[in-house]
N, C-alpha and C positions, 0 to 999 in steps of 0.2 A: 660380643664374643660368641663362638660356634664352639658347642663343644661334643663334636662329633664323635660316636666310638672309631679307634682306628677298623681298618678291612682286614680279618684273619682267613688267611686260603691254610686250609691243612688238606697234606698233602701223606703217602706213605712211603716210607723210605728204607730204602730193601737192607735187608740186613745183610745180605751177602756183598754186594758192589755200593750199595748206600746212594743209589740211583732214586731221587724223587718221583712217584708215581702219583697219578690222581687217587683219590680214595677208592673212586670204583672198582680198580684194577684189584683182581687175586692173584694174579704173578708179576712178576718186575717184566716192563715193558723193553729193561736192556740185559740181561740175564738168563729172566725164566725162571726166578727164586720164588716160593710160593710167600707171599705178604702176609705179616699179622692181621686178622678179623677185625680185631677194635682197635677204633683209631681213639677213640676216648684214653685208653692207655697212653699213646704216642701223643696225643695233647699234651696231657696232664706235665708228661717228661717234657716238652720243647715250649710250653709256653712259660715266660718267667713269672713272680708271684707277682702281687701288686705292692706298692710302697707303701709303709706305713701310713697311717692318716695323721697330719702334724697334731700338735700338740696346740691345747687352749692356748690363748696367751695369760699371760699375767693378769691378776687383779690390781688395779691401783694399790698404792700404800694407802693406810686411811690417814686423815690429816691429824697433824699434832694437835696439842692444845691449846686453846689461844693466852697468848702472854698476857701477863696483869702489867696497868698501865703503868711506869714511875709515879712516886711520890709529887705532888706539885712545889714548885721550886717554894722560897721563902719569899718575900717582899724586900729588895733590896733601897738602902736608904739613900736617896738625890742628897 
């Protein structure tokens, strides 16, 4: 099994038209709207959290206790 991290492109995105720009960009490439500075902000909003980490599983049951034997039969008469 490969257990690769997925590839994150963050990108910033205009708040006036909501036009995806590269992070370098300080204005919108199709507007001209000046871009938020931190993109750490705009992460935090657009990435989702991570899942819970499952739960242990169960412990066995412990075992009962062992049964006492029957009585031994009597001697029956031929």
């Amino acid at each position: 099994m490969c257990f690769r991290p997925s590839t994150l492109t963050v990108t910033k995105k205009c708040p006036q038209c909501g036009h995806e720009n590269d992070t370098q960009e300080k204005t919108c490439t199709e507007c001209g709207a000046e871009l938020p500075d931190n993109v750490l902000d705009l992460l935090d909003a657009s990435v989702p959290a991570a899942p819970p980490a499952p739960g242990a599983p169960g412990a066995p049951a412990a075992p009962g206790a062992p049964v006492a034997p029957g009585a031994p039969k009597p001697p029956t008469a031929s």
